[in-house]
Jmol script that loads the backbone (N, CA, C; Angstrom):
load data "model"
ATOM      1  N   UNK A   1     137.912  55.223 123.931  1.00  0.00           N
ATOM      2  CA  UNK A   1     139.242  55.147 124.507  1.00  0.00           C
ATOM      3  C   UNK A   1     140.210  54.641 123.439  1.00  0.00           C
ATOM      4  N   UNK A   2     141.537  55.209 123.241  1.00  0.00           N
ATOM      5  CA  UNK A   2     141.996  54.928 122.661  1.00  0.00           C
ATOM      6  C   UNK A   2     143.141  53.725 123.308  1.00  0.00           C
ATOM      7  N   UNK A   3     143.263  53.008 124.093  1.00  0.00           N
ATOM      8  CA  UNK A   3     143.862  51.949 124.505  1.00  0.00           C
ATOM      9  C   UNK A   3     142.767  51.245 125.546  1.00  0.00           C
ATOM     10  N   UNK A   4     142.382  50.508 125.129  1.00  0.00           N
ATOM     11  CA  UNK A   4     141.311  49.539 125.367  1.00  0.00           C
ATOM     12  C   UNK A   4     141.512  49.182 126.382  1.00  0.00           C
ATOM     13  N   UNK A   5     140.380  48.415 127.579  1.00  0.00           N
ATOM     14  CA  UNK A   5     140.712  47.597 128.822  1.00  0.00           C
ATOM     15  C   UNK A   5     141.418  46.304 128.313  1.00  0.00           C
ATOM     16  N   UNK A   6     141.388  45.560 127.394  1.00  0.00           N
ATOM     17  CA  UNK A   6     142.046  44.447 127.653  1.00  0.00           C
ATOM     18  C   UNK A   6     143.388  44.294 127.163  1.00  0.00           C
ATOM     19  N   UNK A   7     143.426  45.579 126.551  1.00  0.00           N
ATOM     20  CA  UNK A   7     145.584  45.908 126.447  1.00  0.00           C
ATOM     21  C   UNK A   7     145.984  46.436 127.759  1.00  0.00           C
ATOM     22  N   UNK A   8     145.231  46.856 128.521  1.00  0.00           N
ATOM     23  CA  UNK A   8     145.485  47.414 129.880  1.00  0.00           C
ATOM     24  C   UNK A   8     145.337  46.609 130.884  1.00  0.00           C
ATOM     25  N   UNK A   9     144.435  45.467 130.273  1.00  0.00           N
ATOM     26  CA  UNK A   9     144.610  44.078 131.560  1.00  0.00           C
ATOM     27  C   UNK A   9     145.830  43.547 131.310  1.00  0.00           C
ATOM     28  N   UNK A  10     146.287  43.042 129.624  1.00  0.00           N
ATOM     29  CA  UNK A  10     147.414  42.123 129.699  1.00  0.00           C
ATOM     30  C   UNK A  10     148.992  42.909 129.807  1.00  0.00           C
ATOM     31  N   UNK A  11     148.307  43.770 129.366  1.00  0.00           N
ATOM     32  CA  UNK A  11     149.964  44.865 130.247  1.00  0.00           C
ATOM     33  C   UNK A  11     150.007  44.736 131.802  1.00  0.00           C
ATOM     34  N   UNK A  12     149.079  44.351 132.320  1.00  0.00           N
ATOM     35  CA  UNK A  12     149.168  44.134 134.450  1.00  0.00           C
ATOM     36  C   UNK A  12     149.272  42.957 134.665  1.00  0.00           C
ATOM     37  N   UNK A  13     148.737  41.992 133.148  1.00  0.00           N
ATOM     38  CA  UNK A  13     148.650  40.915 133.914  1.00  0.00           C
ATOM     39  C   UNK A  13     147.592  40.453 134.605  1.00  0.00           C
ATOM     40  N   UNK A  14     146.835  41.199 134.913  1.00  0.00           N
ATOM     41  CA  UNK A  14     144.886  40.793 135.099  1.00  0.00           C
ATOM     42  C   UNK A  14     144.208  40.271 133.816  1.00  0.00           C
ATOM     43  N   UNK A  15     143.560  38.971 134.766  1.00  0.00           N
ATOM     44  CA  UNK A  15     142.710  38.122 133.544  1.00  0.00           C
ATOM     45  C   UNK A  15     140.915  38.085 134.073  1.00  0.00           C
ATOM     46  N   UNK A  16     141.304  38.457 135.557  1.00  0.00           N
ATOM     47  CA  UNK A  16     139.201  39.073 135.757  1.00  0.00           C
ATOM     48  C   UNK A  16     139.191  40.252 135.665  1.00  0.00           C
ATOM     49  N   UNK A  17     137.501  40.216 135.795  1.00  0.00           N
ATOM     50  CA  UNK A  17     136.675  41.711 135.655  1.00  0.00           C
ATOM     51  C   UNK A  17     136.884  42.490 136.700  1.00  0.00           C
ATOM     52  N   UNK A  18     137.035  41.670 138.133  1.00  0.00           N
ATOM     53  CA  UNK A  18     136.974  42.300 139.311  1.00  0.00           C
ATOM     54  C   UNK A  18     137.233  43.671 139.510  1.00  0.00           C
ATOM     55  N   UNK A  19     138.227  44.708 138.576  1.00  0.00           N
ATOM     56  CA  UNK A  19     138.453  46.076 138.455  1.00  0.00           C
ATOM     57  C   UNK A  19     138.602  46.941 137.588  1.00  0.00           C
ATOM     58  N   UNK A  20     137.451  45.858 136.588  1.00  0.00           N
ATOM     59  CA  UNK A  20     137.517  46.692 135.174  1.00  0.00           C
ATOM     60  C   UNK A  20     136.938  48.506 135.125  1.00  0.00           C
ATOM     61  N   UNK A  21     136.009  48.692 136.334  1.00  0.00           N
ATOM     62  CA  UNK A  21     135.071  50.026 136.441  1.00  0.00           C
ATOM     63  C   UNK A  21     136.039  50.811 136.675  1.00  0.00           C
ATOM     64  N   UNK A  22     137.548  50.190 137.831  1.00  0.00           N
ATOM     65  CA  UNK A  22     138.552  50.975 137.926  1.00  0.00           C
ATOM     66  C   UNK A  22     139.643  51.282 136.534  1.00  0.00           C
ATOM     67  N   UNK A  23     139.916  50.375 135.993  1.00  0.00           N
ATOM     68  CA  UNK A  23     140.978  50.554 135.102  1.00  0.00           C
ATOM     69  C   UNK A  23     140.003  51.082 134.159  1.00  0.00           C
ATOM     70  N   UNK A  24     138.728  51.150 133.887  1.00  0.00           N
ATOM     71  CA  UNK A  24     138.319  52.041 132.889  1.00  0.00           C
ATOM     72  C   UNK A  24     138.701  53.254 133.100  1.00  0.00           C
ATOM     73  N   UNK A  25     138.285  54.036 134.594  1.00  0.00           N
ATOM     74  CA  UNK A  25     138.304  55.213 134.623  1.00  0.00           C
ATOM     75  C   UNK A  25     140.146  55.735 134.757  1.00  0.00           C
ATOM     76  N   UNK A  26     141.210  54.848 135.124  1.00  0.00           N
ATOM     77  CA  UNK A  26     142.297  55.149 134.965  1.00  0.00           C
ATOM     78  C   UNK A  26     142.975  55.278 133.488  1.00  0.00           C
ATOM     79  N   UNK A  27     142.388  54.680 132.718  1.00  0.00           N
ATOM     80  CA  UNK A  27     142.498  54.751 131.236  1.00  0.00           C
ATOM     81  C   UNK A  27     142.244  56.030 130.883  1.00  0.00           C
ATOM     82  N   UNK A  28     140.992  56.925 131.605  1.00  0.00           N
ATOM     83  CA  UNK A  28     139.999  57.739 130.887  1.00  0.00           C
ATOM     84  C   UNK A  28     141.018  58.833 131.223  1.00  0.00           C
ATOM     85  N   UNK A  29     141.648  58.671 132.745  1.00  0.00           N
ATOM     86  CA  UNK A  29     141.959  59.824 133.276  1.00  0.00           C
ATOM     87  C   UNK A  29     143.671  60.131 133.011  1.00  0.00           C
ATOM     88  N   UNK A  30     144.337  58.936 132.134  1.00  0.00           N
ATOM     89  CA  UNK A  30     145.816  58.908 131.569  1.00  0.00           C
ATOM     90  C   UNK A  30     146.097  59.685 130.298  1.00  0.00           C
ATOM     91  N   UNK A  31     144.346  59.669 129.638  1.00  0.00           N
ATOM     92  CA  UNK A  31     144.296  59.968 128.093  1.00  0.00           C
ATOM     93  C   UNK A  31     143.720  61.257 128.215  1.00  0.00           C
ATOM     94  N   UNK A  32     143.437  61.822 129.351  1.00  0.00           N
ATOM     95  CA  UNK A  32     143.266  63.187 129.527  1.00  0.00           C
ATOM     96  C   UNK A  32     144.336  63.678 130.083  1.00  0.00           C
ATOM     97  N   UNK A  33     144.855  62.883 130.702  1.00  0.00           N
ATOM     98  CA  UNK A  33     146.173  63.603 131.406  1.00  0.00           C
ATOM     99  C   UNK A  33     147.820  64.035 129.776  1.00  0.00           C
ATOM    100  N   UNK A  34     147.624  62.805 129.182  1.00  0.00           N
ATOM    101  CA  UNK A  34     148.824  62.892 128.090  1.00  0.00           C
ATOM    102  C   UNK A  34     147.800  63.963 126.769  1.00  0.00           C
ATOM    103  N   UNK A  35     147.094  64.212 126.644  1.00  0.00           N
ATOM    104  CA  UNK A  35     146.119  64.743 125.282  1.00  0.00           C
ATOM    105  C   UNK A  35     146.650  66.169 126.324  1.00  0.00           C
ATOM    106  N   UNK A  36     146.635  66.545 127.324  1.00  0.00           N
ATOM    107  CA  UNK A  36     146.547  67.810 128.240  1.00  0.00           C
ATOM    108  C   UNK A  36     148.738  68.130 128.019  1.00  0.00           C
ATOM    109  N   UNK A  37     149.108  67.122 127.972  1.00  0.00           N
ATOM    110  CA  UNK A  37     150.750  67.036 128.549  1.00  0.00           C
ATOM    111  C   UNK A  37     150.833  67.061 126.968  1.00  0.00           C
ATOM    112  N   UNK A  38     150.365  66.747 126.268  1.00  0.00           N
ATOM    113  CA  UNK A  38     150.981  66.971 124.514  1.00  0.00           C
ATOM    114  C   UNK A  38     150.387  67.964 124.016  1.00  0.00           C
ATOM    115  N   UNK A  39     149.470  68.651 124.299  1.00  0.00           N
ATOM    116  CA  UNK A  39     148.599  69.632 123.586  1.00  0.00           C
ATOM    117  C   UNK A  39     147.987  69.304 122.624  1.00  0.00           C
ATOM    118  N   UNK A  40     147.338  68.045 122.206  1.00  0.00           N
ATOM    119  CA  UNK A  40     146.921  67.564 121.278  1.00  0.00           C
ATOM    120  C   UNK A  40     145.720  66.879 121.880  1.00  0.00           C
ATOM    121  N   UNK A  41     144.920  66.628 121.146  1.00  0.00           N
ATOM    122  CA  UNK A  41     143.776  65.358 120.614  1.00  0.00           C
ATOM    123  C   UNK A  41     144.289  63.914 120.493  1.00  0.00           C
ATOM    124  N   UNK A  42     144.104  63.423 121.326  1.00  0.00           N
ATOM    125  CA  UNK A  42     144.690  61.584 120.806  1.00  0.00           C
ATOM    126  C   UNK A  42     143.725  61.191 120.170  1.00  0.00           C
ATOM    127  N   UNK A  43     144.104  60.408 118.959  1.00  0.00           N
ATOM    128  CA  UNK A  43     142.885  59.475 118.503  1.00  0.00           C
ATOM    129  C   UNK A  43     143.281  58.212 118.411  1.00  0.00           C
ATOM    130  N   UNK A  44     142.832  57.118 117.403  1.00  0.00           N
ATOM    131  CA  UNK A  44     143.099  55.890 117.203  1.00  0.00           C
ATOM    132  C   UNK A  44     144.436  55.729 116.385  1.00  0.00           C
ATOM    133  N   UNK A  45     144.992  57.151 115.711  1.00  0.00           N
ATOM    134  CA  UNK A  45     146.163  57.378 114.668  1.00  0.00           C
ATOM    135  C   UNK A  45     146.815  58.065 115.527  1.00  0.00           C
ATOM    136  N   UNK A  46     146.867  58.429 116.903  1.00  0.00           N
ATOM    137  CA  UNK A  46     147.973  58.394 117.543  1.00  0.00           C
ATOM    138  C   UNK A  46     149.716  57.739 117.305  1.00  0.00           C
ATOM    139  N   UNK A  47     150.485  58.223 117.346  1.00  0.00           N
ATOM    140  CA  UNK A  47     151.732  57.403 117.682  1.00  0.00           C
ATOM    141  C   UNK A  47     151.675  56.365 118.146  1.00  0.00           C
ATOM    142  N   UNK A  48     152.584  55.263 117.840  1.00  0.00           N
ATOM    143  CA  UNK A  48     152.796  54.188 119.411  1.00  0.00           C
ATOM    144  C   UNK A  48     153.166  54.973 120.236  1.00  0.00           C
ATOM    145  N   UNK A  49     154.373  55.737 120.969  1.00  0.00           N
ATOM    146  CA  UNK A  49     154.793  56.037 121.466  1.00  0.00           C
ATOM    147  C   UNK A  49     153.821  56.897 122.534  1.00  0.00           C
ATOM    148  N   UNK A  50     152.710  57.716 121.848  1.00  0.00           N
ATOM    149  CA  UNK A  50     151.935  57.929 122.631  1.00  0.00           C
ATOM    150  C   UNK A  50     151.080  57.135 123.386  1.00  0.00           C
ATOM    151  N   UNK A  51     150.748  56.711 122.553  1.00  0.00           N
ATOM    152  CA  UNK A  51     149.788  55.068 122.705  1.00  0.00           C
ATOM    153  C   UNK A  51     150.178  54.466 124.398  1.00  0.00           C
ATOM    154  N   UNK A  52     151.555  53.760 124.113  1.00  0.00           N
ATOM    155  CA  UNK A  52     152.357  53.430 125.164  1.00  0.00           C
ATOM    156  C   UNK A  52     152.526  54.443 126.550  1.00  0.00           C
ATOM    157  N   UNK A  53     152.495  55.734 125.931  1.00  0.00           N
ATOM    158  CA  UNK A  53     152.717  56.605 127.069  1.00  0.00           C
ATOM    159  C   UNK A  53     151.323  56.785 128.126  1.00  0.00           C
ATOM    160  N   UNK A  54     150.086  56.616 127.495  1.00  0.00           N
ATOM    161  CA  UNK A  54     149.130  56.416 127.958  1.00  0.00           C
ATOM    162  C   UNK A  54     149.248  54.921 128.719  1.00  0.00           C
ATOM    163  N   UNK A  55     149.429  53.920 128.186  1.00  0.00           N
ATOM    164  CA  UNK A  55     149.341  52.539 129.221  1.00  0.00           C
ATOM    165  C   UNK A  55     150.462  52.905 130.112  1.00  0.00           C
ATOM    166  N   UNK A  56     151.213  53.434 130.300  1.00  0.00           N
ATOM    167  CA  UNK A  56     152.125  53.684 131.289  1.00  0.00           C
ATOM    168  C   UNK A  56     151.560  54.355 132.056  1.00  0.00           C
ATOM    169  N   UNK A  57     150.940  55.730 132.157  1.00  0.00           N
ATOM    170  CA  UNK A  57     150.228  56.605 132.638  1.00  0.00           C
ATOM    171  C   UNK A  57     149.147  55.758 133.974  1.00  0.00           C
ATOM    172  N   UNK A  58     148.045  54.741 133.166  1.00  0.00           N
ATOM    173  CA  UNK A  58     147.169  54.125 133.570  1.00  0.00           C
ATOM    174  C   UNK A  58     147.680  53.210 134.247  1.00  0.00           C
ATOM    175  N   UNK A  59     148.720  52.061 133.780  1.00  0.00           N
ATOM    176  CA  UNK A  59     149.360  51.448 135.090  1.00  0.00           C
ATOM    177  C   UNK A  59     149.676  52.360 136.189  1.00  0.00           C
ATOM    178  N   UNK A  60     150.643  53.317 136.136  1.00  0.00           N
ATOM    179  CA  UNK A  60     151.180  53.949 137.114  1.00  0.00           C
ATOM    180  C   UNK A  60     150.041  54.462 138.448  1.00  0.00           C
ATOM    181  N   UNK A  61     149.069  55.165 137.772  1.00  0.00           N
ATOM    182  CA  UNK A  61     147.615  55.303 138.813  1.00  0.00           C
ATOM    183  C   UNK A  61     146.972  54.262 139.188  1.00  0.00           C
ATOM    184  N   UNK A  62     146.679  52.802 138.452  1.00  0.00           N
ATOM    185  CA  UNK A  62     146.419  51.868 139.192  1.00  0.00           C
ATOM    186  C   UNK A  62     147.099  51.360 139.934  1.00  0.00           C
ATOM    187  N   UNK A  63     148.469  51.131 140.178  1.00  0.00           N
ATOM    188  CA  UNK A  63     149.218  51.002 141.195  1.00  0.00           C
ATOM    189  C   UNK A  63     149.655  51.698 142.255  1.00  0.00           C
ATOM    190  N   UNK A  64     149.332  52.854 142.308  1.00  0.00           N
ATOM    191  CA  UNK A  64     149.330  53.749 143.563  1.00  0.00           C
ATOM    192  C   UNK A  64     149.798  54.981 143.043  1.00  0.00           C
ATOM    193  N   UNK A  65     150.233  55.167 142.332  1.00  0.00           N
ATOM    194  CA  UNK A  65     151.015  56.504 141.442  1.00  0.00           C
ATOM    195  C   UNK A  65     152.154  57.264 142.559  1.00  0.00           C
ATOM    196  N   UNK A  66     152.887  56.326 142.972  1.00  0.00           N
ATOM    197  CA  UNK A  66     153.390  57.371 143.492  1.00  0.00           C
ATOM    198  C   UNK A  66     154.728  57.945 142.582  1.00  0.00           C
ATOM    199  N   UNK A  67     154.823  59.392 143.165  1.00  0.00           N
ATOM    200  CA  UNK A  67     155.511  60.161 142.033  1.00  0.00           C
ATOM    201  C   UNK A  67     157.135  59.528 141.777  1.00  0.00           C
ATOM    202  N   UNK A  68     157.584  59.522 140.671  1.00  0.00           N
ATOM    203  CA  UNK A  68     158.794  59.091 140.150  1.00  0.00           C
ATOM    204  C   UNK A  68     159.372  60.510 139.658  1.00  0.00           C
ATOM    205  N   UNK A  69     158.926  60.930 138.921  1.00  0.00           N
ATOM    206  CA  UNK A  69     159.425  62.109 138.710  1.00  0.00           C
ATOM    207  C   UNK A  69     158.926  63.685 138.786  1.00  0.00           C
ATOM    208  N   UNK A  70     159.463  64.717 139.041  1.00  0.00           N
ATOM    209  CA  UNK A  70     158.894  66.167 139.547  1.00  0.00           C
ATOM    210  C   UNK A  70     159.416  67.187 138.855  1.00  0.00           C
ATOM    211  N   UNK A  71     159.037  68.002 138.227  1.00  0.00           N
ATOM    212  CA  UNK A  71     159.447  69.474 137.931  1.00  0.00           C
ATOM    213  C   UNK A  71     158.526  70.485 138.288  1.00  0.00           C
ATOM    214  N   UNK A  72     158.745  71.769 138.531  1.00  0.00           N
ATOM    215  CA  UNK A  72     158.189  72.777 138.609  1.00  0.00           C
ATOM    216  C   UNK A  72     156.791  73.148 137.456  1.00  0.00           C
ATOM    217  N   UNK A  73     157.222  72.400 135.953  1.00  0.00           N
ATOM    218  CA  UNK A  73     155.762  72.421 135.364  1.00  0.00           C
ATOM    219  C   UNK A  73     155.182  71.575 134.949  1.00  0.00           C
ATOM    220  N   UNK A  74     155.447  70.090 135.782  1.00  0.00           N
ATOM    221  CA  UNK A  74     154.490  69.167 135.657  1.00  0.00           C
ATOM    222  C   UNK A  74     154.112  68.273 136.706  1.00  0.00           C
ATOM    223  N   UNK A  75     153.355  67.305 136.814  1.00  0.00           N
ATOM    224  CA  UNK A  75     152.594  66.628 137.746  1.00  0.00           C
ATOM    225  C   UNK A  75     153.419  65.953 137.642  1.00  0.00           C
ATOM    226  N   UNK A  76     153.917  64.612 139.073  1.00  0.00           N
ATOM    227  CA  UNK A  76     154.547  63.760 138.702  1.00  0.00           C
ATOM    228  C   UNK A  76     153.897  62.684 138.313  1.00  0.00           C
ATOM    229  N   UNK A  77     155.014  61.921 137.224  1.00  0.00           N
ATOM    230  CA  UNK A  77     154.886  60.851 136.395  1.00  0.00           C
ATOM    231  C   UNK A  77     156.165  59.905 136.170  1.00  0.00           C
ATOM    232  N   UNK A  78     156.059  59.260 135.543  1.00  0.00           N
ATOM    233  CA  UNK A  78     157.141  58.248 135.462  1.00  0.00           C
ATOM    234  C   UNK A  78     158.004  58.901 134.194  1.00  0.00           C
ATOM    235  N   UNK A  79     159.117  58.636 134.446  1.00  0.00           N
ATOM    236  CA  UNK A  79     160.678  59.502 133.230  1.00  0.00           C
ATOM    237  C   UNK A  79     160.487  59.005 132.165  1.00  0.00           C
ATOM    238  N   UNK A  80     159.638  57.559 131.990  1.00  0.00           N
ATOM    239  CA  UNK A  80     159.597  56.838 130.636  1.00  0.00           C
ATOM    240  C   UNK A  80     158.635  57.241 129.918  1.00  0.00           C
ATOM    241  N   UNK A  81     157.694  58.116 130.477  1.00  0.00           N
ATOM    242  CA  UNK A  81     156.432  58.816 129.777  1.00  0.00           C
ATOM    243  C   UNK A  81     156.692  60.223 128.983  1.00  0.00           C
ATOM    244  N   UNK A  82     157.846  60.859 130.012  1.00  0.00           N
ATOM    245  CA  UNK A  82     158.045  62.315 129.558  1.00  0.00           C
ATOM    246  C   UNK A  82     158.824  62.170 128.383  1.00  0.00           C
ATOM    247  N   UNK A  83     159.930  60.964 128.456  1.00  0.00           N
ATOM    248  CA  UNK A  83     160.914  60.692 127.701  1.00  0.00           C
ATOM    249  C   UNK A  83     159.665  59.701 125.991  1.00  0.00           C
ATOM    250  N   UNK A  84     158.679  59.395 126.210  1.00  0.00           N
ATOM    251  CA  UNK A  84     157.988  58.706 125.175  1.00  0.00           C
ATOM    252  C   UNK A  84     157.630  59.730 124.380  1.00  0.00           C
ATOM    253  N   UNK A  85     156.909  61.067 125.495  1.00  0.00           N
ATOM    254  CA  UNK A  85     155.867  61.956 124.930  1.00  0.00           C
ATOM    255  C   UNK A  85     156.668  63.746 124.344  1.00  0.00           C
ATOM    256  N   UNK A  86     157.959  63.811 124.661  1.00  0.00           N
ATOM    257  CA  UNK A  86     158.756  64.384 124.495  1.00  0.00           C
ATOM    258  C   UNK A  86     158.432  65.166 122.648  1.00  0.00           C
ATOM    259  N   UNK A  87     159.033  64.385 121.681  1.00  0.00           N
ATOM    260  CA  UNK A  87     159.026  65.036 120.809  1.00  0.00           C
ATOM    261  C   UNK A  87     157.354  65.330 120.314  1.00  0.00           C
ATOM    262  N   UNK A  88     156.400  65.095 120.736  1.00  0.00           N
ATOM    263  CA  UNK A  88     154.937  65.384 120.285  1.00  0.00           C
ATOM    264  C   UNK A  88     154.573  66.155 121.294  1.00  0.00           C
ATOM    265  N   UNK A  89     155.169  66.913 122.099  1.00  0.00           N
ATOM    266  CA  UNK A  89     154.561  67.928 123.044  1.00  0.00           C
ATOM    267  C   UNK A  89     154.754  69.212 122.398  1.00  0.00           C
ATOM    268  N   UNK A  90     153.553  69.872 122.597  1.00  0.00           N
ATOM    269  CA  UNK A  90     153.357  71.066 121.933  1.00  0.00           C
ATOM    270  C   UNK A  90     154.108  72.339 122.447  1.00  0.00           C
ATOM    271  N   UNK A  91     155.117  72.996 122.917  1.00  0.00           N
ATOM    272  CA  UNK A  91     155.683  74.389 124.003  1.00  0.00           C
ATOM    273  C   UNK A  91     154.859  75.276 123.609  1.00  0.00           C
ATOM    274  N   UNK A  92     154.294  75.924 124.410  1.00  0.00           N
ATOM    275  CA  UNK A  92     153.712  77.752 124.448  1.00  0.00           C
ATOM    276  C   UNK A  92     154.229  78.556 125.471  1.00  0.00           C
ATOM    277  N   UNK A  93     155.638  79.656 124.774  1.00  0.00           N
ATOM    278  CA  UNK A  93     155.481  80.461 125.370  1.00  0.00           C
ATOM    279  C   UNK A  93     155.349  81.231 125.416  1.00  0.00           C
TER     280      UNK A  93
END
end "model"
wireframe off; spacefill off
backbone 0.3
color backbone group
């Protein structure tokens, strides 16, 4: 993973384990969701900006995800993600 559980605890503010099995798999499923929304491979030489766009991603689903923002070709997500992940998104048309 390229943003670890315990940058993803102190970004919530959680200091137990009690939902680490969860925020693992919300991690897993933010960094598939933005690697899918950029057309790219994330690695450890990622951007910040991506970086960040992923802990945003993973908060947002651990907190209930409900949608903030909608278009016709994407899932909703929060405006501060599209607006992070913006210039590293790949267009095909």
């Amino acid at each position: 993973m390229i943003v670890s559980l315990e940058d993803l605890k102190t970004s919530l503010g959680i200091e137990d384990a009690a939902d680490d099995a969860l925020l693992t798999s919300k991690i897993e499923a933010a960094e598939a969701w933005v690697s899918s929304y950029i057309g790219a491979t994330l690695s450890a030489s990622s951007p910040a900006p991506v970086l960040e766009a992923v802990r945003h991603v993973a908060e947002h689903l651990f907190e209930g995800g409900e949608p903030t923002f909608r278009s016709a070709a994407t899932s909703p997500i929060p405006a501060v993600v599209r607006d992070l992940l913006r210039p590293y998104r790949t267009w095909f048309f």
